[in-house]
Structures are given as structure tokens and as C-alpha cells.
C-alpha positions in Angstrom: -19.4 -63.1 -14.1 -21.9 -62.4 -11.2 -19.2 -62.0 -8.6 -17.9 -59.2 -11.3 -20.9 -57.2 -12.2 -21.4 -57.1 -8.1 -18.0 -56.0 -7.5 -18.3 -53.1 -9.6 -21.7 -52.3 -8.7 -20.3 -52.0 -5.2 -17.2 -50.0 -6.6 -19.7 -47.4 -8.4 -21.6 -46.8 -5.2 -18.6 -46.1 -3.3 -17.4 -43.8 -5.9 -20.5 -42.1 -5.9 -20.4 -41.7 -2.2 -17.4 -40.3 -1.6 -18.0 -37.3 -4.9 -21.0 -36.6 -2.7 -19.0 -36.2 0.6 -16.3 -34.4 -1.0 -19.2 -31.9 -2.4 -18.7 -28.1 -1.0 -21.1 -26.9 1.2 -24.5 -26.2 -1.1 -25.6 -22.5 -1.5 -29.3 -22.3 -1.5 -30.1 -18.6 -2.2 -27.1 -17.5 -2.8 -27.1 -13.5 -3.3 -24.2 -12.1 -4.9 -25.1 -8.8 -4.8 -25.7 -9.1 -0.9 -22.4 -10.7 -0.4 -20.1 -8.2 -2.6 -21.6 -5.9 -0.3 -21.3 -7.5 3.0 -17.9 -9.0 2.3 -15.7 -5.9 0.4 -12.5 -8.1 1.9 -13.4 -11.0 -0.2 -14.6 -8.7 -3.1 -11.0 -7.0 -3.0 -9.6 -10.2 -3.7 -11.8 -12.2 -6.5 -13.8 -9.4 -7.8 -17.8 -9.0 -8.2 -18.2 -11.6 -10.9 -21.4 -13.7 -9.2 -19.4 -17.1 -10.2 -16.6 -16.0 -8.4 -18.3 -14.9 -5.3 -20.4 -18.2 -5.1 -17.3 -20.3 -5.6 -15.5 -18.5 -2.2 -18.8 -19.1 -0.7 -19.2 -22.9 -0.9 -15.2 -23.4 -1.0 -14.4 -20.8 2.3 -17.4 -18.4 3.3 -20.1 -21.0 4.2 -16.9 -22.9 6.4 -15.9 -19.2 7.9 -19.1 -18.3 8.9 -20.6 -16.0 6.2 -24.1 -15.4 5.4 -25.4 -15.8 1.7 -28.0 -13.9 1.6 -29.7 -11.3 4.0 -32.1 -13.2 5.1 -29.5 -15.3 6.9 -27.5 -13.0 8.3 -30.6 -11.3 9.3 -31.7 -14.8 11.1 -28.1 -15.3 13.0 -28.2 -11.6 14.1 -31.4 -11.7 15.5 -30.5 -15.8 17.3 -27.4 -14.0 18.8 -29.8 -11.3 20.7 -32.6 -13.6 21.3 -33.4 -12.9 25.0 -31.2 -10.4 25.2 -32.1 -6.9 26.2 -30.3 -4.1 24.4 -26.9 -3.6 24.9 -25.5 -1.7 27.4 -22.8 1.3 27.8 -20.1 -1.3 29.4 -18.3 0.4 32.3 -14.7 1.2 32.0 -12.7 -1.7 33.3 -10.3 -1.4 35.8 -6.6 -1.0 35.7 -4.8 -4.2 35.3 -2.9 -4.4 38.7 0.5 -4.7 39.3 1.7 -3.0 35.6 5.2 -1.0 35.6 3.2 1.9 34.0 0.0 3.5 33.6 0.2 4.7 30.2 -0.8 1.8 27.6 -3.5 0.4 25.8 -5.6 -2.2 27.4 -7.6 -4.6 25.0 -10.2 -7.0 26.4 -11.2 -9.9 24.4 -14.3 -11.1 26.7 -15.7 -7.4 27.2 -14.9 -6.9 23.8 -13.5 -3.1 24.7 -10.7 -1.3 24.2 -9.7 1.3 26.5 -6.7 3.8 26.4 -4.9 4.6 29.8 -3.8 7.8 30.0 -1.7 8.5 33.3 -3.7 5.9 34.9 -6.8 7.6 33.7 -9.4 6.9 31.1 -8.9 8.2 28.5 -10.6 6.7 25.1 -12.5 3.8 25.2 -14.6 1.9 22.4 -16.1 -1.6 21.6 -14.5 -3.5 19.3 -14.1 -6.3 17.0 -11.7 -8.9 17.4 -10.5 -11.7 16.2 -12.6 -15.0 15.2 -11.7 -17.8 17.4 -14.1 -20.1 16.0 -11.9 -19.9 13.0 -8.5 -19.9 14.7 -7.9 -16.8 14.2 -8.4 -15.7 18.0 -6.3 -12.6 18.8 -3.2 -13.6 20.8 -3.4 -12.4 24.1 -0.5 -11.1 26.1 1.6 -7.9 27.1 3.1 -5.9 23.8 4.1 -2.6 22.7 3.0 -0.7 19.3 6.1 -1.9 16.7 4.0 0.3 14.2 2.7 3.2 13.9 1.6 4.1 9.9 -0.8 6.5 8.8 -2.6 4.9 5.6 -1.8 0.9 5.1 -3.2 -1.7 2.5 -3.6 -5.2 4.3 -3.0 -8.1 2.4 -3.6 -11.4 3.2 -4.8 -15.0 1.9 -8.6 -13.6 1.3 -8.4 -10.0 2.2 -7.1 -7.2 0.1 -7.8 -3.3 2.5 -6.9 -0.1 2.6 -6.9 1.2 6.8 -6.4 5.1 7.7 -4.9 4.0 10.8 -2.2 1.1 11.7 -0.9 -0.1 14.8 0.7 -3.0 15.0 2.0 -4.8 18.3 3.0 -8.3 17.6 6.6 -8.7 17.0 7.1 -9.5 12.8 6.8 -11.6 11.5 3.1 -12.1 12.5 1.2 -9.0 11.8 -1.4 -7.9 13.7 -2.7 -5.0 15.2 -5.3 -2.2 15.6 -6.8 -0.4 13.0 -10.0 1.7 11.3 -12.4 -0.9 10.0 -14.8 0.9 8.0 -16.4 -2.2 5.9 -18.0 -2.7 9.7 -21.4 -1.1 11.0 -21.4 -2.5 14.2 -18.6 -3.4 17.2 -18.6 -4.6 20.1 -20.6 -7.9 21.9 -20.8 -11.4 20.2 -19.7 -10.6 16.9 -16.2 -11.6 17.0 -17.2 -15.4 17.3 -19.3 -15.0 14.5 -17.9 -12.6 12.0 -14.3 -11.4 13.8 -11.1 -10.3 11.9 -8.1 -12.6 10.9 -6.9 -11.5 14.2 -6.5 -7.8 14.3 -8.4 -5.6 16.3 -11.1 -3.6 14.2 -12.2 -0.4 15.5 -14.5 2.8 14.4 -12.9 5.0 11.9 -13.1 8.0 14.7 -11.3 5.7 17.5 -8.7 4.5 15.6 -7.7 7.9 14.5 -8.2 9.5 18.2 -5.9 6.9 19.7 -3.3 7.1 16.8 -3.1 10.2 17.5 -2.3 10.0 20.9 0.0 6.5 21.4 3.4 5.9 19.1 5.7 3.3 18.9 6.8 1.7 21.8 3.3 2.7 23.7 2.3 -0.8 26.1 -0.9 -2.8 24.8 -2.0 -5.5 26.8 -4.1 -8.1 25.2 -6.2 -10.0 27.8 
């Protein structure tokens, strides 16, 4: 009878154990107003009810790198720029060497920039915001050319649900990603892709996306480096 009662004493604890490790991450604080405001893209997809937004927090948010409340994305905004001086107007990069042409869109993930060639001249260039490779969702780097070129699109995807002014894709379909407008954003450039980047696209001011659509159409050379 002993050996019983200590095999399910032992039994209970283990079962206790393993609900605890199997717990989502715990939301002390949790803001919902804050993060319907902070995160439209998730808010376009399950709504403003507060029990909704908390569940995508402790299910995917807290494991994709989202803040709660503002105090905490306050706190990892101002850890990314500790000792930091303010950012700088980065120089336009070079040409990549040894291209057959001098007319494309250049897109570098370290520098964070995107700058448009233009008869081997500068001709547009802005920071921007790329995709997360903390979460796998780096963008893919490589030579490409624009496959779209669309003028008002709605994205959809597994947690995102926007409407973009301006759409270019270059990766080959099936996998679908591209530049665009991203007008949920206040800031681009510097470390916020590895914090807070896209699904893999690369985000850009509402005024650059719309200045370089108008000047590149399908078919235009984007190299991705």
C-alpha cells in the first residue's frame, strides 16, 4: 500500500511539472490597448478584444519578440541605443562590382539601406526595415528582378492581415516577398530588424515606396545582399 501511495505521489508531481513547463510565456502587465496599437498586423487578424490580444501574446508575441506594454518596449529601445550616439546619415554604398547593368535596386541587409541605381547613379535611397532573422524570417539574399509591380495590395499571411499602397515583389512565386509602404512603422533603419523585422519583406516609408514604384517596373534587377 506504501509502495502505491508513493508511486502516485511521484506520478502527481511529474504531472504537475510538466503542466508548468508546458505553461505559455506569463504576461505581467499586459496592456492591450498598447499592443492593438503597436501591433495593427496582429489586430487585423484576431481583433481588439483584450482576451484575444493577450492570448497571441503569451502563445506567439512574447516568443516573436513583442513588447506588452510601453514600458518594455520603451526599455529594449533604449538597451538597443545604450552607448550609442545618434544615428548617422549612412553614406551611399558603392556599386556592387562586376553587375551586367547599372540600373537596379540594391538592398543591404547589414546597412539596413536601400538604394536605387539609376544609370549607375544614385538615385533614391532610404533606411529600411527588413526581415527578422531571429525569427527565421531573414530576408533571402541574392540577385532578383521585380515579378510584381501592383499599385494597392492586401498581404495576408499566418498573423498578418495589411493593406500596402505600393507592391514589389522579387522572389519567384510561390514565396512572396518583396518591397512595400509600411505605414504601421515610425521608425527604419539600424537594429530594428533583429528585434521587430517583417516576415521577410522589405518595409519602407510610405514616400519611398511610392518614389521608387514610380520609377522601376517589372523586370527591374534587385540585388539582395
Amino acid at each position: 500500500m506504501r509502495e502505491i501511495k508513493r508511486f502516485l505521489s511521484v506520478a502527481v508531481f511529474a504531472f504537475m511539472l510538466l503542466t508548468v513547463l508546458r505553461m505559455p510565456a506569463k504576461a505581467d502587465g499586459f496592456d492591450a490597448n498598447f499592443y492593438a496599437q503597436k501591433y495593427p498586423d496582429v489586430v487585423a487578424v484576431f481583433g481588439n478584444d483584450p482576451a484575444a490580444l493577450y492570448n497571441h501574446y503569451v502563445t506567439y508575441g512574447a516568443k516573436e519578440g513583442r513588447s506588452q506594454n510601453q514600458a518594455e518596449d520603451t526599455a529594449k529601445y533604449q538597451a538597443m541605443l545604450s552607448g550609442e550616439s545618434a544615428p548617422q546619415a549612412a553614406a551611399a554604398p558603392a556599386a556592387v562590382a562586376g553587375l551586367p547593368y547599372n540600373t537596379y535596386i540594391d538592398v543591404d541587409i547589414d546597412a539596413q539601406t536601400m538604394t536605387y541605381y539609376e544609370n549607375g547613379q544614385v538615385a533614391l535611397q532610404s533606411p529600411i526595415v527588413s526581415g527578422n532573422p531571429n525569427r527565421g524570417n531573414g530576408t533571402p539574399r541574392g540577385t532578383y528582378t521585380i515579378q510584381s509591380h501592383i499599385a494597392g495590395k492586401r498581404l495576408i499571411g499566418p498573423t498578418w492581415n495589411v493593406w500596402v499602397d505600393r507592391w514589389m515583389q522579387f522572389t519567384p512565386n510561390p514565396c512572396h516577398i518583396g518591397l512595400h509602404d509600411a505605414t504601421w512603422r515610425s521608425s527604419f533603419g539600424g537594429e530594428i530588424y533583429k528585434s521587430n523585422g517583417s516576415h521577410g519583406c522589405v518595409n519602407l516609408p510610405h514616400d519611398i515606396a511610392v518614389a521608387l514604384f514610380d520609377r522601376v517596373n517589372v523586370g527591374t534587377p534587385v540585388v539582395v545582399h
